[in-house]
LOFIPA-93069 format. One record per residue (C-alpha): residue number from 1; residue in one letter; x, y, z negated. Coordinates in steps of 0.5 Angstrom, whole numbers. Each point is the difference from the previous one (the first is absolute). Example, Ala and Ser with C-alpha at 12.3 -4.5 7.8 and 13.67 -1.06 7.14 Angstrom:
REM LOFIPA-93069
{nr=1; rest=A; u=25; v=-9; w=-16}
{nr=2; rest=S; u=2; v=7; w=2}
END
This chain:
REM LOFIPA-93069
{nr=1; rest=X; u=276; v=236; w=-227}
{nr=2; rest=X; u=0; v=-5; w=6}
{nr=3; rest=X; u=-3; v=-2; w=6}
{nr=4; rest=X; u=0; v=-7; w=2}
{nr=5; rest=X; u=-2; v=-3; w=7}
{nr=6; rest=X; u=1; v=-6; w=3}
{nr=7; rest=X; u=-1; v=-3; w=7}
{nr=8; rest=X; u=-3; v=-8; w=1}
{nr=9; rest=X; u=1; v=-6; w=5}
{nr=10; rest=X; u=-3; v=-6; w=1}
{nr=11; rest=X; u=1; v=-6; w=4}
{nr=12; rest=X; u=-1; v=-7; w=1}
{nr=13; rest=X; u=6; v=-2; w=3}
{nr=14; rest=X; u=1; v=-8; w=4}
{nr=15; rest=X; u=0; v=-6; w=-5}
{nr=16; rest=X; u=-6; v=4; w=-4}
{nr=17; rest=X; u=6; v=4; w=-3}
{nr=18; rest=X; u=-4; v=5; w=-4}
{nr=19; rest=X; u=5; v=8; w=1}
{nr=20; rest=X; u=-2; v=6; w=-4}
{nr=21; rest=X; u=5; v=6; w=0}
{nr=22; rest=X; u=-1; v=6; w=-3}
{nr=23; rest=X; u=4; v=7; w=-1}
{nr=24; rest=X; u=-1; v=3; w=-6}
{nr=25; rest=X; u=3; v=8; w=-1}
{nr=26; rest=X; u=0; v=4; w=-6}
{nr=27; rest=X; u=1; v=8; w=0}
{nr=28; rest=X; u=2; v=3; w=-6}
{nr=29; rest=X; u=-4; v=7; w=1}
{nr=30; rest=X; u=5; v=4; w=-5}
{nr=31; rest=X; u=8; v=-3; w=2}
{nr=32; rest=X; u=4; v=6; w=-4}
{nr=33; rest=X; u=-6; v=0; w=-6}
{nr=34; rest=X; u=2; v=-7; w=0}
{nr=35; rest=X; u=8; v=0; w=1}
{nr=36; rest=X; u=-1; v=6; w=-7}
{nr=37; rest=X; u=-3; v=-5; w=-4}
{nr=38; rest=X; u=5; v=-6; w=1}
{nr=39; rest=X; u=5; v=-1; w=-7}
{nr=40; rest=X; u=6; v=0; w=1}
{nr=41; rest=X; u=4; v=-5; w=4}
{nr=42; rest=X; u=-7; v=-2; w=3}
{nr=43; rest=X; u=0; v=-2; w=8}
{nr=44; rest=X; u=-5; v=4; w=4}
{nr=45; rest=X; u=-4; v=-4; w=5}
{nr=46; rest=X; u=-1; v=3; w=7}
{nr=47; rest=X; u=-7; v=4; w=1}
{nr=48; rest=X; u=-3; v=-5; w=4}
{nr=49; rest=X; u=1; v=-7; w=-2}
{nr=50; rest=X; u=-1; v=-6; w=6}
{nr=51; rest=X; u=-3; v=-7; w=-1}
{nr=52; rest=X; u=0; v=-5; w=5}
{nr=53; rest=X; u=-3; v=-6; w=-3}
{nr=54; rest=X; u=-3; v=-7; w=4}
{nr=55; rest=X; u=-3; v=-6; w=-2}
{nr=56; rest=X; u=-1; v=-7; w=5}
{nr=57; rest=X; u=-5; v=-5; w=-3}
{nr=58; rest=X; u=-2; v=-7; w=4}
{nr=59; rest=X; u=-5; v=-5; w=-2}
{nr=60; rest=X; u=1; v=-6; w=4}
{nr=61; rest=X; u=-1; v=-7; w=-1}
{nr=62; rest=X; u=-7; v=1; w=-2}
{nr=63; rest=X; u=2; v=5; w=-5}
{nr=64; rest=X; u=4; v=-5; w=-4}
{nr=65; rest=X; u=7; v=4; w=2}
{nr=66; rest=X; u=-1; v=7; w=-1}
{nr=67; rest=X; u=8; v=3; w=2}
{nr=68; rest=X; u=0; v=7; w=-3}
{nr=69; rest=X; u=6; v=6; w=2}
{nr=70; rest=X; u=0; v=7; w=-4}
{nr=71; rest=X; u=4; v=4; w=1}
{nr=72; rest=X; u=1; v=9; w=-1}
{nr=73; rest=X; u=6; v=5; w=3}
{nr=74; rest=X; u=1; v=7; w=-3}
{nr=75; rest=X; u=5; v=2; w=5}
{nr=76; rest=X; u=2; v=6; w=-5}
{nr=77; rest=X; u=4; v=-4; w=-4}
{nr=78; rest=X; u=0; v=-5; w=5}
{nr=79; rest=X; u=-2; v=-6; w=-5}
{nr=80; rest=X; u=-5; v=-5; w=0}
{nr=81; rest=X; u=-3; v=-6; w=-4}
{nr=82; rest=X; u=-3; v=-6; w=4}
{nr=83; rest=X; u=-5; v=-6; w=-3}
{nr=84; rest=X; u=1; v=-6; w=5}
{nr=85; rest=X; u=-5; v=-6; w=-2}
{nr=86; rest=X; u=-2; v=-6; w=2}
{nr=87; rest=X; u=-7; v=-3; w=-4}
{nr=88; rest=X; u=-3; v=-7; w=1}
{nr=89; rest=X; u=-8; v=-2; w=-2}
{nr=90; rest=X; u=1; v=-7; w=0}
{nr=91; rest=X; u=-7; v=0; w=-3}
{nr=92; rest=X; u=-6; v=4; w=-3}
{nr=93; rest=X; u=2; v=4; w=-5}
{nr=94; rest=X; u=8; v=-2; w=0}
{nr=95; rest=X; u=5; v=4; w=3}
{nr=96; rest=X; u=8; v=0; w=1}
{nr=97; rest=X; u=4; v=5; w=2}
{nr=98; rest=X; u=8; v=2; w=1}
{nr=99; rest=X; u=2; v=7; w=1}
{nr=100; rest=X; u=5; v=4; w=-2}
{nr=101; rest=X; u=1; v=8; w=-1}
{nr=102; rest=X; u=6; v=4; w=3}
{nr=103; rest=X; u=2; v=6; w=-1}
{nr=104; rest=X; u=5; v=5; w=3}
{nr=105; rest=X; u=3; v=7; w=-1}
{nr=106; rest=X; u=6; v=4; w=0}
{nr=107; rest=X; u=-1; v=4; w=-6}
{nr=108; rest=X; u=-3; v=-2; w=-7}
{nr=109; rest=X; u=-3; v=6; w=-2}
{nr=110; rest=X; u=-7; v=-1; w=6}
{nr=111; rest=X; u=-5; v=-4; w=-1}
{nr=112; rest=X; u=2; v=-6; w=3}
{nr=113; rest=X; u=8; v=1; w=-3}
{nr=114; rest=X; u=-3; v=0; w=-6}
{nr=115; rest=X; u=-2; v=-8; w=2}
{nr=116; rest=X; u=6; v=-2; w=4}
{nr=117; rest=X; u=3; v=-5; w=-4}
{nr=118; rest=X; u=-6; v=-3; w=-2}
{nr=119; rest=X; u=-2; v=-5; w=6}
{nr=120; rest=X; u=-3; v=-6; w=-1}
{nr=121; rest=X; u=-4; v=-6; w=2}
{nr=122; rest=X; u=-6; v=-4; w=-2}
{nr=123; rest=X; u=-4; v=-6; w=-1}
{nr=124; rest=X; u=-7; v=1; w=-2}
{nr=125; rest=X; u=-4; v=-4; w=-1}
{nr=126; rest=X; u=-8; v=2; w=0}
{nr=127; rest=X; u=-7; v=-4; w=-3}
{nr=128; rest=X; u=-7; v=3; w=1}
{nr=129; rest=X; u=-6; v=-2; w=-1}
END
């Protein structure tokens, strides 16, 4: 059993920058059923576990370039995963964008640690109608 909260801001900063930051807490009710239940060998996570997270979205020119930034932070682990983008709608109905995904950690049995050899970035080109 769990109890999850999560407390939001949001702004519009100068040059149309669109901020939304959140924080995201999860507290496991039962902490000692839980470290009982675990297999052996397995890692406890702490009882209350914490999220930052934070997303800056802009639409300038027209919206026809659209600069994007996500990104969250669990300060347990002290790891993050970050999604920078950059897209272009030279037209109706056709949009570029260029962007990459980042992940870093210190363990390999986290979340994110799971994920932190896999970055990459990426060319998406997109049609619709």
């Amino acid at each position: 059993r769990q109890v999850k909260a999560t407390l939001g801001w949001e702004r519009f900063l100068f040059l149309d920058i669109n901020a939304h930051l959140q924080y995201i807490a999860e507290v496991r009710l039962d902490q000692d059923a839980y470290e009982r239940a675990l297999s052996s060998g397995s890692r406890a996570t702490e009882e209350i576990d914490h999220m930052l997270t934070l997303k800056l979205q802009a639409f300038w020119m027209n919206d026809q370039l659209q600069p994007y930034f996500f990104a969250f932070y669990r300060p347990e682990d002290d790891e993050f995963m970050a999604n920078p983008q950059l897209a272009w709608l030279p037209s109706d109905g056709l949009e570029l964008a260029v962007g990459a995904i980042v992940f870093e950690s210190k363990r390999e049995d986290t979340l994110v640690g799971q994920f932190d050899a896999n970055d990459y970035a990426y060319l998406k080109l997109t049609y619709f109608f």
